[in-house]
N, C-alpha and C positions, 0 to 999 in steps of 0.2 A: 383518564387522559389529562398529562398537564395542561392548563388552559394558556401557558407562553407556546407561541410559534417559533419554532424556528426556523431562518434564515438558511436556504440551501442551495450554494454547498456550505458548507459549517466553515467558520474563521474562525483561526485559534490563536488565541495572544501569543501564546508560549508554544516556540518553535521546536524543532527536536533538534540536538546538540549533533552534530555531528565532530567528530575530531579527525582531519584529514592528517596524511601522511606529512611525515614532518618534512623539513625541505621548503626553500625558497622554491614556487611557483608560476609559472606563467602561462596564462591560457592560449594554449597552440590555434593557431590560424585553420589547420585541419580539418574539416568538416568527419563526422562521422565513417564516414564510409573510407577515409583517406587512414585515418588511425586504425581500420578494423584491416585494412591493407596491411598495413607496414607490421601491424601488430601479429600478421599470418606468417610473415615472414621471422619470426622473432624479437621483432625490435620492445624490448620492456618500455622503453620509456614510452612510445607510443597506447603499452597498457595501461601508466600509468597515467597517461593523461586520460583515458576513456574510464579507468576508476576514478579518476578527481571529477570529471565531467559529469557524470551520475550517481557516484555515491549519496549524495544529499536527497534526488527524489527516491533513490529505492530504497533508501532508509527513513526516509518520512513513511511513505506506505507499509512498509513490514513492519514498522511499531504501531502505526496507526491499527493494524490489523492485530497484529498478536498483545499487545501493551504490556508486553515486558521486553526490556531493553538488552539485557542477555540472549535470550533467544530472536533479537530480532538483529544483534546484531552480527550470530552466526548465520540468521538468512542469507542477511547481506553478503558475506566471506563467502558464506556455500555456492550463494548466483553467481559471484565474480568468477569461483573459481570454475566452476561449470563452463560456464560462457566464454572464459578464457580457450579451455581445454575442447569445445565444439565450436571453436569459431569457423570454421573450415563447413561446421553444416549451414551456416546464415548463409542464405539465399541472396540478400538483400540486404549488403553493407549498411547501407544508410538506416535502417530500421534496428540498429545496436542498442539503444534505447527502450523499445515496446519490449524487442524480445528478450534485455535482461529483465524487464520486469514480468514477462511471461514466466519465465525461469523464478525467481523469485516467489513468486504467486505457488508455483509448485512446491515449493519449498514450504512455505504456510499452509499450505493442502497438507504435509505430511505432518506438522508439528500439530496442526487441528486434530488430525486425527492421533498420533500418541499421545496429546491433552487428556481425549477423553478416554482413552484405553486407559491413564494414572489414574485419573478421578473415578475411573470405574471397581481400581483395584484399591481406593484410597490412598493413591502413592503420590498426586500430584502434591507438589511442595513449594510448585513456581509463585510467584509475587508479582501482580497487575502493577508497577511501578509507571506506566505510561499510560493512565488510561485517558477516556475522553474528556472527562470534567475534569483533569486534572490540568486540561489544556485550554480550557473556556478562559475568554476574554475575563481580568476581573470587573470591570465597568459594565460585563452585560448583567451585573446583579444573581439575588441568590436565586428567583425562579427558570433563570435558563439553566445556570449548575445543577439546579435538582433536574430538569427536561434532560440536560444531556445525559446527567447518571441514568436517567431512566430507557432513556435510548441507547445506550451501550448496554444496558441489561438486558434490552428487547434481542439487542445486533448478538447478542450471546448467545440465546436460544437459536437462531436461525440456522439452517442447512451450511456448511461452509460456502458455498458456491455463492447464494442467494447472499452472506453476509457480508463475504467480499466482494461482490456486484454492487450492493446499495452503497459500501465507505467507498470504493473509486469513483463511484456518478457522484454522491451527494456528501462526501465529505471533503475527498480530493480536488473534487470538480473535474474528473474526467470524462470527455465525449464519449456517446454511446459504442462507437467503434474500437475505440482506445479500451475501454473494458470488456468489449468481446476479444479484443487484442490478448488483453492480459489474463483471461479466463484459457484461451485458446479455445473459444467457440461459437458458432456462427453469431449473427446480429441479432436473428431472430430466436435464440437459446439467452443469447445475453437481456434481451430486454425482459422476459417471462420471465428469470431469474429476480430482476430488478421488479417485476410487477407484483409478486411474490414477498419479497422483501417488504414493499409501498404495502399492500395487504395486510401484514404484522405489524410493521411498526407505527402505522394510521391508527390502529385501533390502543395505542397507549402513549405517541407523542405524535402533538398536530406541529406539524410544518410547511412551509411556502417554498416548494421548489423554483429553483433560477430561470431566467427565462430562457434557456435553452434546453432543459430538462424533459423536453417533450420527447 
């Protein structure tokens, strides 16, 4: 086990790029629920404000998860386009947010699993280009770089379910509900997941969860 702790959720100096839609911008007054309106009825531009509004968190996470930036950022295109074309099943305009990252999340369920269908045939050729160290603060010195490489080699081995539950509590810093959100599954499935997780990656990097992490 490294003997640095780290700090959880994890902060990371180097942000993920995102390059929005070209075009002069302005952020509409619209609350969620008013854009997923207008947007039932056709109106693009109101798409395109609810893509400029989230593309940034659901592209931090899908890279955060997959750490190649090609395929995280077909996730991306693939959620939008999803959530576009089922926005008539959202229940509950205002929650356009969780559940393109639910949608998402499913999208990473399927690239995990044809990851290791390549690696099994020897065919995987993908390139880790985003990974966790590569985003460490450089001022937190070389023994948190080597803890984080070590912790994304833990977070590798893990169940998908269980890997993606521990990077949205403890890397992203999402609430425990927020990632039963984004799993689609009860509270008490998301946190066993997460316990799970703590159980692995305790036994090769020690870190100090946040104080809401309970």
């Amino acid at each position: 086990m490294y003997a640095t702790s780290l700090a959880l959720p994890l902060v990371f100096a180097v942000g993920i790029r995102v390059v929005p839609p070209k075009g002069a911008h302005i952020e509409p007054q619209e609350t969620d629920a008013e854009l997923v309106l207008r947007a039932r009825r056709g109106d693009r531009w109101a798409e395109e404000a609810l893509y400029r509004r989230h593309v940034h968190a659901v592209t931090r996470v899908t890279m955060r998860l997959l750490s190649r930036s090609t395929e995280a950022e077909d996730v991306v295109q693939d959620a939008f386009v999803i959530a576009f074309a089922d926005l008539n099943k959202l229940r509950d305009e205002a929650v356009f947010g969780g559940w393109l990252l639910r949608i998402a999340v499913r999208q990473v369920h399927r690239r995990y699993r044809r990851r290791r269908l390549l690696r099994a045939l020897g065919l995987d050729r993908g390139e880790d280009d985003v990974t966790l160290q590569s985003q460490v603060d450089p001022a937190a010195g070389p023994e948190a770089t080597a803890a984080v490489r070590e912790l994304a080699r833990v977070l590798e081995s893990l169940a998908a379910r269980d890997r993606i539950a521990w990077t949205l509590r403890h890397v992203e810093g999402y609430k425990l509900e927020e990632v039963a959100e984004a799993l689609d599954v009860s509270l008490a499935t998301a946190k066993r997941a997460l316990a799970a997780a703590d159980a692995v990656v305790q036994r090769h990097v020690a870190f100090a969860p946040g104080e809401d992490a309970s």
